[in-house]
DRENLOGU-182897 format. One line per field, with one value per residue: residue number from 1; x, y, z of N, C-alpha, C, O in turn. Coordinates in steps of 0.02 Angstrom, whole numbers, padded with zeros to 5 digits. Example, Ala and Ser with C-alpha at 12.3 -4.5 7.8 and 13.67 -1.06 7.14 Angstrom:
REM residues 2
pos: 1_2
neast: 00660_00642
nnorth: -00284_-00112
nup: 00390_00354
caeast: 00615_00684
canorth: -00225_-00053
caup: 00390_00357
ceast: 00660_00645
cnorth: -00165_00002
cup: 00390_00394
oeast: 00712_00670
onorth: -00166_00057
oup: 00423_00402
END
This chain:
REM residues 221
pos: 1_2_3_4_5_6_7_8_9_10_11_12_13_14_15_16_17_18_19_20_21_22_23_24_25_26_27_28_29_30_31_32_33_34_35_36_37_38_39_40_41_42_43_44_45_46_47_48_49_50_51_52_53_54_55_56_57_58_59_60_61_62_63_64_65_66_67_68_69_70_71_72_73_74_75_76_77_78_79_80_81_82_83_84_85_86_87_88_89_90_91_92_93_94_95_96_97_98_99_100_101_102_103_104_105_106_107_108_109_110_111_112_113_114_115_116_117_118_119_120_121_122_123_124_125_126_127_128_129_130_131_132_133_134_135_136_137_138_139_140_141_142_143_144_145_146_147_148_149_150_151_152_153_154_155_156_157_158_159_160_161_162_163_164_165_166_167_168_169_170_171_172_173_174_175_176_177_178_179_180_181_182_183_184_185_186_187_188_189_190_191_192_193_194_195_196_197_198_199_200_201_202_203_204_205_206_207_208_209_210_211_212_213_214_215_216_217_218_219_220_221
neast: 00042_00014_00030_00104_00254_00222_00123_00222_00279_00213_00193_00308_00333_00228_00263_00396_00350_00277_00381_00469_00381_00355_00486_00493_00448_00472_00580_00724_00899_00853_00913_00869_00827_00957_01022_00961_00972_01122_01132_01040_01097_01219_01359_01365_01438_01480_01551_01478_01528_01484_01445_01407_01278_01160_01178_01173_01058_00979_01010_00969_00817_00778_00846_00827_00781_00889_00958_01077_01252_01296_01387_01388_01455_01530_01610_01622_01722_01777_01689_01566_01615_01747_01891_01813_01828_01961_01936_01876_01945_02047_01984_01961_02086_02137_02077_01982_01838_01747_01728_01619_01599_01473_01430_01441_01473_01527_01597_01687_01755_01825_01894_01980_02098_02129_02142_02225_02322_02253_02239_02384_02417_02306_02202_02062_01909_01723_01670_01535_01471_01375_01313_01254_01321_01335_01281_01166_01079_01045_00939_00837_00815_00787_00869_00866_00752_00836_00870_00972_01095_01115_01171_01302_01366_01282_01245_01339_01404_01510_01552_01613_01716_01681_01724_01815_01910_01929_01990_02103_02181_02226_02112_01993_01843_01660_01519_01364_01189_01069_00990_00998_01148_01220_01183_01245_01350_01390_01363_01479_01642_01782_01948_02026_02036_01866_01787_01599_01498_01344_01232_01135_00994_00966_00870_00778_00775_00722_00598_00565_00590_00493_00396_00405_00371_00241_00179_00218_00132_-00005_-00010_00005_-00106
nnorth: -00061_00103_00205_00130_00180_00259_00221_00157_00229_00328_00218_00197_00319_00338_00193_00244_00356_00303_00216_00291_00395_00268_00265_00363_00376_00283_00242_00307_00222_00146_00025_00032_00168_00212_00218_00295_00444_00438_00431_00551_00660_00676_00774_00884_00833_00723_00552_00407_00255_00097_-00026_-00215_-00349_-00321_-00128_-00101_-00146_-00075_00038_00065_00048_00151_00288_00436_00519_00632_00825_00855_00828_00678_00531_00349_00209_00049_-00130_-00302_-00408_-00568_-00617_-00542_-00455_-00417_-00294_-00182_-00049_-00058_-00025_00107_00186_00212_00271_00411_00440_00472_00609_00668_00668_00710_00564_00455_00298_00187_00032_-00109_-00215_-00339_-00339_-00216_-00258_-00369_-00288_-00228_-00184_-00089_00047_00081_00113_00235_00313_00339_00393_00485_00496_00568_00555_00504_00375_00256_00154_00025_-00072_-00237_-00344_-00433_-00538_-00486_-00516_-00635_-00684_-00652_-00781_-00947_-01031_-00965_-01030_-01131_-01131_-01212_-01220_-01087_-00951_-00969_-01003_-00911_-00793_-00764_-00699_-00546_-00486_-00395_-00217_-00095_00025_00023_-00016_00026_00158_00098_00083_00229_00281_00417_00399_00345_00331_00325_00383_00453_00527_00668_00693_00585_00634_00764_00730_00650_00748_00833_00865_00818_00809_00712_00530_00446_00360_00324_00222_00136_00064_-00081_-00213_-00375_-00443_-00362_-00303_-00371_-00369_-00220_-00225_-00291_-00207_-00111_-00154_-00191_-00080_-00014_-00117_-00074_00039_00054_-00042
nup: 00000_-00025_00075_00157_00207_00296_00379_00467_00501_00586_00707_00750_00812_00907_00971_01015_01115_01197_01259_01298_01409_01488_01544_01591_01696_01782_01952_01958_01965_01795_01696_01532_01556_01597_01472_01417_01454_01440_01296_01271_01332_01273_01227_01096_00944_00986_00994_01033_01097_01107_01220_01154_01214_01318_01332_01211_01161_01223_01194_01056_01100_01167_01113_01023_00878_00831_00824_00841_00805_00804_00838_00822_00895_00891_00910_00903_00954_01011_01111_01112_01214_01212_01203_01205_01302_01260_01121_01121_01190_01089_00993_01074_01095_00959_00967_00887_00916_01063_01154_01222_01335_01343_01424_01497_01654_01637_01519_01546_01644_01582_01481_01587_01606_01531_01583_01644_01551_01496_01599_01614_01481_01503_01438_01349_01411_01432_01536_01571_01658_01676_01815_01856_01916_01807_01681_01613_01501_01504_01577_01505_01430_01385_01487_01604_01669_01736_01874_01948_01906_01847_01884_01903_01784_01681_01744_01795_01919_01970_02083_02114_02156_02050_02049_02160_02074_01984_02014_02065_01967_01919_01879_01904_01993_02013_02100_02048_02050_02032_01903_01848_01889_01815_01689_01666_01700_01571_01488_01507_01437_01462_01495_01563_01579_01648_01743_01783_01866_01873_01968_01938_01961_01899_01885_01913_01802_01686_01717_01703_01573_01501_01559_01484_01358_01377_01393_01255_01183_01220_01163_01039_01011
caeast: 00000_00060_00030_00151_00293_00173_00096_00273_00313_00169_00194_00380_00325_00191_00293_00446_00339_00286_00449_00501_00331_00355_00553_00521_00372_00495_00617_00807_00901_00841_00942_00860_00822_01036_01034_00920_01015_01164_01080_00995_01154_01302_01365_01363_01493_01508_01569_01466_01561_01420_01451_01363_01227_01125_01186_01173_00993_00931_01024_00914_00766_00788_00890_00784_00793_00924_00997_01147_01306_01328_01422_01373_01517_01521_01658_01574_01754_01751_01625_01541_01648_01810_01918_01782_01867_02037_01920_01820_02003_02062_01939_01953_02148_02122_02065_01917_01764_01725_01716_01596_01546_01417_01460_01399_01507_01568_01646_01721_01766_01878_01966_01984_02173_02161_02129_02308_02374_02196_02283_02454_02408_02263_02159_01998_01837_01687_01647_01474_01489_01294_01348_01211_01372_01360_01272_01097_01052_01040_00884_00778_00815_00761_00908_00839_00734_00862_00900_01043_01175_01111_01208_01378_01364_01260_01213_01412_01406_01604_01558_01671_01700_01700_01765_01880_01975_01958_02031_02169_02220_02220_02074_01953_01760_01609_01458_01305_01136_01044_00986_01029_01224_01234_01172_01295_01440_01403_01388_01542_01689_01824_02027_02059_01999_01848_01720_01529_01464_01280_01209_01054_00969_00955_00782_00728_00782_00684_00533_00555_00574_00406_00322_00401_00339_00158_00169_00214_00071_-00057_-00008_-00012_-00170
canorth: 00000_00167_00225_00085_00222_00336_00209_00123_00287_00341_00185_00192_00393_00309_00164_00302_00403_00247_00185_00362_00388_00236_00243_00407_00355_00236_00263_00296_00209_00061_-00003_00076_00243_00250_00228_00350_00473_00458_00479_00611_00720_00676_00845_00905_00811_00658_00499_00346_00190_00056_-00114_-00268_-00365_-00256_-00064_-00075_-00174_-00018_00117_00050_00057_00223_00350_00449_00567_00711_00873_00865_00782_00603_00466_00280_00153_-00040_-00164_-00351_-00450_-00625_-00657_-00481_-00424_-00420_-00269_-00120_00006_-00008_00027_00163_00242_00227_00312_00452_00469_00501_00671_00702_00689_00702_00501_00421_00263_00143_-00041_-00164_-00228_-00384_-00300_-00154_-00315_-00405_-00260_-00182_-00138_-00035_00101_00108_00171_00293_00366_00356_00447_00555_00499_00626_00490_00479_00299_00230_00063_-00012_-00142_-00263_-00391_-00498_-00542_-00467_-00528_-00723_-00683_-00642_-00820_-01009_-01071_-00914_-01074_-01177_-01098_-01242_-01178_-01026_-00899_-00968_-01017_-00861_-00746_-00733_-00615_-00548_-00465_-00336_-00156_-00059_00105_00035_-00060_00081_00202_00057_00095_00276_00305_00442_00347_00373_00287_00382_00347_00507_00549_00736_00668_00548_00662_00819_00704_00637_00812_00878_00860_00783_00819_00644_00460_00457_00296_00336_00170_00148_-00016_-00099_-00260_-00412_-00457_-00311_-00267_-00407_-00352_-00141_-00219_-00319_-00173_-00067_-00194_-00202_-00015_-00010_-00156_-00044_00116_00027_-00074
caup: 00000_-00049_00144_00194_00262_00343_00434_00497_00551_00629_00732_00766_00845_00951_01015_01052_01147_01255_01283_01350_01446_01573_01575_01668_01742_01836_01970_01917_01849_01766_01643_01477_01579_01586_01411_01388_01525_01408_01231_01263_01355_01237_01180_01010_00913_01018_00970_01081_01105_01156_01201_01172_01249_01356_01318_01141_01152_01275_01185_01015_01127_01182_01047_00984_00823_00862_00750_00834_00754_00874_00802_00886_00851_00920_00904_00922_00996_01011_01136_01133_01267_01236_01194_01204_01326_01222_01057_01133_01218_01041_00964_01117_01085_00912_00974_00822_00935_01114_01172_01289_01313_01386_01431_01531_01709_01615_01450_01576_01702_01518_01478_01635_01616_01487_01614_01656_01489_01482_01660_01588_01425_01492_01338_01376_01359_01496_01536_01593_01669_01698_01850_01882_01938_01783_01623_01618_01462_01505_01617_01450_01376_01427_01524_01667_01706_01768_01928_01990_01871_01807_01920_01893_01713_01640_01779_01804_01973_01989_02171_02140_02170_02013_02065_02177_02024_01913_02064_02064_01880_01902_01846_01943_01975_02059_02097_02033_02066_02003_01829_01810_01891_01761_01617_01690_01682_01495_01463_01511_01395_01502_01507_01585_01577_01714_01751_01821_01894_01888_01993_01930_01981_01846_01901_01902_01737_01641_01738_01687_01499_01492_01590_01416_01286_01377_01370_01172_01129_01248_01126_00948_01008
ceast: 00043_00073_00073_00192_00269_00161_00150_00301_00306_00193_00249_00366_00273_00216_00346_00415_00305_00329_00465_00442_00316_00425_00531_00451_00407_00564_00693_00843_00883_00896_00920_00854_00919_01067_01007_00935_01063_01151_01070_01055_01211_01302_01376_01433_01519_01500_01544_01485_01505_01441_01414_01329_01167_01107_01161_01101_00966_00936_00966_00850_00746_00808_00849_00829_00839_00958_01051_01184_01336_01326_01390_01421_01521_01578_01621_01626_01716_01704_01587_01563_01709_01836_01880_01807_01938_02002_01900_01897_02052_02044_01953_02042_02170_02108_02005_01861_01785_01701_01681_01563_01538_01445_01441_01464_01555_01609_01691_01791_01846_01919_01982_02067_02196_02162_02196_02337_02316_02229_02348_02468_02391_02250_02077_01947_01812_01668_01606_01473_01396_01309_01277_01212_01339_01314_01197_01063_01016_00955_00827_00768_00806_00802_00903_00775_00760_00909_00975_01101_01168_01151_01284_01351_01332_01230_01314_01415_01485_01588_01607_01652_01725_01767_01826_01940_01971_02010_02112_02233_02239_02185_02011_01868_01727_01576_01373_01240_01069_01056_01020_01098_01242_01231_01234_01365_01448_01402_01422_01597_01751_01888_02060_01999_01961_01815_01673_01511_01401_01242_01116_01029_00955_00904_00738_00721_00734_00593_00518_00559_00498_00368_00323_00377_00278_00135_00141_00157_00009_-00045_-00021_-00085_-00212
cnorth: 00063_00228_00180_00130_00245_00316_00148_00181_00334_00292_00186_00252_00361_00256_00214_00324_00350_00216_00259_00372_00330_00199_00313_00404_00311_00257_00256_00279_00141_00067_00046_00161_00250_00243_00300_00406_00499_00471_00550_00695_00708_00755_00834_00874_00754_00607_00453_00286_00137_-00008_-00161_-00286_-00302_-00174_-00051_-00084_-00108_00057_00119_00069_00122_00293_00388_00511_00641_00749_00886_00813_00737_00556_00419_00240_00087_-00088_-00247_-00397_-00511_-00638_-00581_-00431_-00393_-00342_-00201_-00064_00020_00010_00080_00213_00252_00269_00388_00487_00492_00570_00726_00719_00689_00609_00503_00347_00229_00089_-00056_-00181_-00274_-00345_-00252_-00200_-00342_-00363_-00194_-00137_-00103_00029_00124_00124_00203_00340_00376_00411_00487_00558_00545_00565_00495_00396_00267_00159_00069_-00093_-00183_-00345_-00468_-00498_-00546_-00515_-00589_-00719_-00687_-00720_-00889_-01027_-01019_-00996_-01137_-01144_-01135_-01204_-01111_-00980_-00902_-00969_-00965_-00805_-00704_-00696_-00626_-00506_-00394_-00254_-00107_-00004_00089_00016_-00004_00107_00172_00076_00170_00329_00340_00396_00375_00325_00340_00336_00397_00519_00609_00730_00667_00600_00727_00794_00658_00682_00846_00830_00855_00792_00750_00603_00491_00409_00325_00254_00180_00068_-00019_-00177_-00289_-00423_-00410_-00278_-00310_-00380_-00253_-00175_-00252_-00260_-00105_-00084_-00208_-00121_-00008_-00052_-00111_00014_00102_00005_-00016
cup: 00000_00038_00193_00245_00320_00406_00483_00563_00583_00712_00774_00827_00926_01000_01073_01123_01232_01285_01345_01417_01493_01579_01607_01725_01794_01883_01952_01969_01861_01712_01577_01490_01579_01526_01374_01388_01459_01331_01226_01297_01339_01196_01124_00986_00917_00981_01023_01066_01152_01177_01196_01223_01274_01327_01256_01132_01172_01226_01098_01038_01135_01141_01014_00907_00853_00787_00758_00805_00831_00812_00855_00845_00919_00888_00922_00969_00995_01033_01152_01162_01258_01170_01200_01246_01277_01156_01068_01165_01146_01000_00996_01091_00996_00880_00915_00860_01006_01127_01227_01262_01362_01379_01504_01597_01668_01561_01501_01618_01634_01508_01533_01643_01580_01511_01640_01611_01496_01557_01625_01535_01461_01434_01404_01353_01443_01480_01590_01604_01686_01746_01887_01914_01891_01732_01626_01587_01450_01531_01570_01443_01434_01475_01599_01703_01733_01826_01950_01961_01827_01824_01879_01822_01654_01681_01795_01855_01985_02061_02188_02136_02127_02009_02096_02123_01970_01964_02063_02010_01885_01884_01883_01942_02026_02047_02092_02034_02040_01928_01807_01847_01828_01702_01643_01691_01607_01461_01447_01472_01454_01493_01512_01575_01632_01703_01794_01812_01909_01901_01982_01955_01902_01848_01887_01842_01695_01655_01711_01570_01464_01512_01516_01348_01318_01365_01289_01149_01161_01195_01066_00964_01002
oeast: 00100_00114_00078_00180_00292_00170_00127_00323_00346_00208_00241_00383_00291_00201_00344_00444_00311_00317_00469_00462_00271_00436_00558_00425_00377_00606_00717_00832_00891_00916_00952_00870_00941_01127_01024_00924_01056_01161_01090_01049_01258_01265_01394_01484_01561_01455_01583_01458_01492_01457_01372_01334_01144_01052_01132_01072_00924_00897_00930_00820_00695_00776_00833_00887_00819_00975_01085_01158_01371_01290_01372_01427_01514_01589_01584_01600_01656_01663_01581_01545_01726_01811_01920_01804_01964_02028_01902_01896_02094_02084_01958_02053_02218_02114_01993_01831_01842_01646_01696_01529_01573_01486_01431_01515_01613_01663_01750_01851_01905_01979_01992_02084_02254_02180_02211_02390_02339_02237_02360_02510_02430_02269_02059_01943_01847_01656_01630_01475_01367_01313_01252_01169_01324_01294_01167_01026_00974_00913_00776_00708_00814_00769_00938_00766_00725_00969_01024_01143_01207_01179_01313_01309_01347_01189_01336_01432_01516_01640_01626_01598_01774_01822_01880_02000_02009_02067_02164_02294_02283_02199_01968_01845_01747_01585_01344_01236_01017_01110_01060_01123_01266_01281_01285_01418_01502_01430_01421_01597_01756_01887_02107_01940_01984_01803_01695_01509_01387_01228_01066_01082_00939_00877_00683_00678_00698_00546_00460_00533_00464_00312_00277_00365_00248_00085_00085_00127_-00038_-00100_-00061_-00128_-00273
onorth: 00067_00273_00190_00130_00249_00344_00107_00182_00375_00322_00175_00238_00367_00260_00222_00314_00360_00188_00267_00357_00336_00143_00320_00429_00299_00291_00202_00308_00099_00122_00099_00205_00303_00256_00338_00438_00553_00528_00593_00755_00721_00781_00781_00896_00729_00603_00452_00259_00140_-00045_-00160_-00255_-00254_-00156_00002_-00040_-00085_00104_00168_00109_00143_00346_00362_00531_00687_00727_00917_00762_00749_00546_00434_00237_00091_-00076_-00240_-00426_-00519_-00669_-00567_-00373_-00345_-00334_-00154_-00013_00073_00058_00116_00275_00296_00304_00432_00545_00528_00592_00786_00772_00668_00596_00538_00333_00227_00083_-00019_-00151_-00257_-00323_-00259_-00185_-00332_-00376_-00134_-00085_-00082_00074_00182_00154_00214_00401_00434_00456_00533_00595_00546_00537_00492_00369_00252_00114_00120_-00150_-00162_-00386_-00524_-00440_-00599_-00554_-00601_-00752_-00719_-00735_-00889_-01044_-01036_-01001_-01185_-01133_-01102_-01168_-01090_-00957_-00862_-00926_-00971_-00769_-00647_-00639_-00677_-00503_-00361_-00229_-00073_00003_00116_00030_00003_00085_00205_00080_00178_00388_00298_00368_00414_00282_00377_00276_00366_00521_00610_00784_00711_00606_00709_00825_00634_00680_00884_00768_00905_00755_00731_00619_00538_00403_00355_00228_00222_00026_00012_-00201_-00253_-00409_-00411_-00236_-00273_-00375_-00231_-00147_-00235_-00253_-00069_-00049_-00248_-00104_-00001_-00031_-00110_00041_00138_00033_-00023
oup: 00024_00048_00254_00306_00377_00460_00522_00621_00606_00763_00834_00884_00984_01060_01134_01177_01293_01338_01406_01474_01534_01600_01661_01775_01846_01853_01933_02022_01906_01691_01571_01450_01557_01518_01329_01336_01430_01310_01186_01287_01376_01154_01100_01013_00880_00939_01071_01018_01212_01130_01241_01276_01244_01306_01243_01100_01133_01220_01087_01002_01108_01148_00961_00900_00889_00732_00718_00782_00879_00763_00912_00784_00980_00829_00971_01017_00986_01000_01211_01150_01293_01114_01200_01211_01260_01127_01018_01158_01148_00969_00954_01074_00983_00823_00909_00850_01016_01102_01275_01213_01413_01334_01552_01580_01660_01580_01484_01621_01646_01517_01523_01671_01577_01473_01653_01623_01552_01554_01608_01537_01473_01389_01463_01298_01494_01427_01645_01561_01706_01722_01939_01930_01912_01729_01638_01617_01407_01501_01585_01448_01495_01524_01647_01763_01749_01822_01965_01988_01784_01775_01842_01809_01595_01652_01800_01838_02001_02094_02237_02119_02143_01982_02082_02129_01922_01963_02061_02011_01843_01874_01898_01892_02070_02004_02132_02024_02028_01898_01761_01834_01792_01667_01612_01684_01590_01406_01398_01476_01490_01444_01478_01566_01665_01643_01843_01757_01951_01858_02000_01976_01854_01794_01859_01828_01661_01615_01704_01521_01415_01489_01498_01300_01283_01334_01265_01099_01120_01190_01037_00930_00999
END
């Protein structure tokens, strides 16, 4: 039908506006609300470094249409994980855009030592860890119903203490828990490496993404 576009992208506007309408309808942060957080307050010019699983799924979810000039760039690594802080501090030492990027505990957790050359240089890049101690994404999918070995084997919890192992490297951190934080420090254009830690619950995350896909079928219906 010759109304095909219209009415894709009628639809697409209507879902959007449901997605956004009960991520702030909910208390911060969830998971897609710190996608959203950083989206929506990358300065003009920025370059976002996302990583797999999770971040990239949310930051899709979330992104909406903007007129400023933002790059999004992704690296996939063997198992999803692996090497995203040294591409995203590559990108940053490059010195073309303003770098930030989002990533998940585990990916931050694999290449955690690249934070000691990002102190050594002083490559300028903000970096958004989402720590919900271990691999969100398993929870969506069938093997979430085999509680005996689910933890170790795909829930992965590393127990550890972000900030202090960045702090270890050199690398300044915080633990943020507030939206207009978070968005005020993806804002600001940075001098040095820095990590913002933002702790979410795995449980609770599968349950804020069903309550956003009963949203979206309540808005199309």
């Amino acid at each position: 039908p010759g109304d095909w576009p219209e009415a894709w992208q009628s639809a697409d506007r209507t879902a959007a506006g449901a997605v956004a309408s009960t991520i702030d309808g909910l208390p911060f942060p969830t998971e897609p609300g710190i996608a959203a957080a950083v989206g929506e307050s990358l300065p003009d010019g920025a370059l976002l470094y996302v990583s797999s699983s999770m971040p990239i799924r949310d930051l899709a979810l979330t992104f909406a249409p903007t007129d400023r000039d933002v790059r999004i760039a992704a690296n996939r690594g063997a198992n999803g994980i692996d090497g995203l802080l040294s591409s995203a501090l590559g990108a940053a030492a490059a010195g073309e855009r303003p770098v930030v990027a989002l990533c998940g505990d585990l990916s931050a957790l694999h290449d955690l030592s690249a934070l000691a050359a990002a102190a050594r240089l002083a490559i300028p890049i903000s970096i958004v860890v989402v720590d919900n101690d271990g691999g969100g994404i398993f929870h969506f999918l069938p093997q979430r119903e085999h509680p005996a070995h689910f933890e170790r084997h795909f829930g992965t919890p590393h127990g550890l203490d972000l900030v202090a192992a960045a702090g270890s490297l050199g690398v300044a951190a915080r633990e943020m828990a507030g939206r207009a934080e978070l968005e005020s420090f993806v804002g600001e254009v940075p001098g040095e490496p820095r990590v913002a830690v933002v702790r979410t619950d795995r449980e609770a995350n599968v349950a804020v993404h069903r309550q956003i896909a009963a949203a979206v079928e309540g808005a199309l219906a």
